[in-house]
N, C-alpha and C positions, 0 to 999 in steps of 0.2 A: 100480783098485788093490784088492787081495784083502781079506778082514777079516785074515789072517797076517800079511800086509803094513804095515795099517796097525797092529797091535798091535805090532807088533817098531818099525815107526818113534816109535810112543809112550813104548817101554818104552827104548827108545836117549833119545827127548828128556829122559825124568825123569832116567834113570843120571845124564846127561850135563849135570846141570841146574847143578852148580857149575863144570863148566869152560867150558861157554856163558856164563854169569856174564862169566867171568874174560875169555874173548875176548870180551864186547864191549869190556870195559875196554883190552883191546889193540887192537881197529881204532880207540879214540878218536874214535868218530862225531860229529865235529863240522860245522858246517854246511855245507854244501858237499860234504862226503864222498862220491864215487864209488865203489862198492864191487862186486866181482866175488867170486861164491863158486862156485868150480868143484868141479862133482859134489856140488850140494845137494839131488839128487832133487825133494823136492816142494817142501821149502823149511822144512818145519819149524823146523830146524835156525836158517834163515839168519834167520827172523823173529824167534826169540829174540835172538838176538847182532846184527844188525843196525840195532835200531829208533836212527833218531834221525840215520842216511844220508841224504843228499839223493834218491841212485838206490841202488838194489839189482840187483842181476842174477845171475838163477844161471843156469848153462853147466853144461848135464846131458846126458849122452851115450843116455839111455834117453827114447824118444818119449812112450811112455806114462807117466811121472813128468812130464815136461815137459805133458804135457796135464793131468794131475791138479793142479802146481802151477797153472797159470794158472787151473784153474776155481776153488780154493780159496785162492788168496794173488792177488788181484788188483793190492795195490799193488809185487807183486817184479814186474819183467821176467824171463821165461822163456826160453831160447834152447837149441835142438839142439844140440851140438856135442862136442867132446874135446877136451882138454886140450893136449894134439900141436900142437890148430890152432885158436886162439883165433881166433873171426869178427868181431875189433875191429881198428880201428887202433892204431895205437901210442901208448903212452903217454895214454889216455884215462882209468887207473882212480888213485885213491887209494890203495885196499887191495885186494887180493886173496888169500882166506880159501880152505882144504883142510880139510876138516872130516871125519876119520877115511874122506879119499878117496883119499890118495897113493896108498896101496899098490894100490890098483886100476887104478894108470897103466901102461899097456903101457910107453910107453917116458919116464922118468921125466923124463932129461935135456933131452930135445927138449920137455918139460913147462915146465920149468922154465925156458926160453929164450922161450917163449912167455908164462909168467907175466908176467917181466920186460920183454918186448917193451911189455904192454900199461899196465906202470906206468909211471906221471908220474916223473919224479925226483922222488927223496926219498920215491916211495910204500912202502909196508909190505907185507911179505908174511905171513902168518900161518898156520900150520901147526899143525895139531890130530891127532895121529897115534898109534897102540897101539904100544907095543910088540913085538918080535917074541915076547916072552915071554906076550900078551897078546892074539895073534894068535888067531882060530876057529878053534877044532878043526875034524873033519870031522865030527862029530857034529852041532854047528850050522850046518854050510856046508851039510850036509845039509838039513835042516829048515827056513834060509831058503832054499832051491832058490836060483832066479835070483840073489838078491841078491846073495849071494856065489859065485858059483861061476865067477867068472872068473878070470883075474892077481890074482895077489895077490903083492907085494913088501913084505914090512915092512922097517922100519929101523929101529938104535936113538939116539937122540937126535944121539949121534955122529956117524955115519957124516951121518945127514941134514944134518947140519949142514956138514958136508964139502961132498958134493953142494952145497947152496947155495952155497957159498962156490965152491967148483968154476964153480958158474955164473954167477958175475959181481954175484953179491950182496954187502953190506958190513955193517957193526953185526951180522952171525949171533950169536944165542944162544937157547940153551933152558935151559927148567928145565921141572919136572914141574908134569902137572895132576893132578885128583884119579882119573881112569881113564884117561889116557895122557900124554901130555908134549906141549909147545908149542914151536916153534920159529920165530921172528922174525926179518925182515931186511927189509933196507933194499934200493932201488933203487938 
């Protein structure tokens, strides 16, 4: 991982440090809790908002973030993979977390079929998302190269909210966080 690398993932953990807060309050990690966070990179992100999980797992499409987390977050499980094609069985997780990674899904819906696949009933889905207003310019898509320079789809609370309901979810709702909006549903 580059030192740009890691200072951009530092400078997203601080920004981001009251709506971390606020989602671990929404996955309610209580004992037992299975937790899948797709497209957590190295895991930053997921160490914050996750403590207190029975298991953790982040599902990251990029090899070398998936080698970086497991050498520095030992207690998360690390796995290859995309969102399209979760490499679990069904119905195995409690929550499953998107942490300002949607809009990087190639294909959203077929995303969101697979989320659902791998939640328990009754498990929760949580969605941490920008705005399209709040989207990177190309100025810094520039500057983080790789990071960002793939798909990018944003959404605004609405529409996502749709989508999930579209997809077979129940209880959808969102309200805003402190630099993008959350949106929550049920299996």
């Amino acid at each position: 991982m580059s030192v740009l690398s890691r200072a951009l993932e530092r400078g997203s953990i601080r920004k981001r440090a009251t709506d971390l807060a606020q989602l671990h309050e929404l996955i309610a990690p209580v004992s037992g809790v299975r937790l899948l966070d797709v497209g957590g990179g190295t895991g930053a992100a997921t160490q914050r908002f996750a403590t207190g999980c029975a298991e953790v797992v982040v599902l990251e499409p990029d090899r070398k973030k998936v080698a970086e987390g497991r050498r520095l977050r030992p207690s998360i499980r690390f796995e290859e993979g995309h969102a399209e094609e979760i490499p679990f069985p069904e119905r195995i997780f409690d929550r499953v977390t998107l942490v300002v990674a949607f809009h990087h899904v190639e294909n959203q819906d077929r995303a969101l079929e697979e989320m659902r696949r791998v939640l328990r009933d009754a498990g929760r889905i949580v969605l941490f998302e920008l705005p399209p207003s709040r989207a990177p310019g190309p100025l810094y898509r520039w500057i983080a190269g790789y990071r960002h320079a793939g798909h990018m789809a944003f959404h605004g609370p609405d529409e996502l909210t749709a989508k999930l309901r579209a997809g077979g979810f129940t209880d959808v709702s969102s309200f805003p966080g402190d630099t993008g909006y959350f949106v929550v549903a049920t299996r």
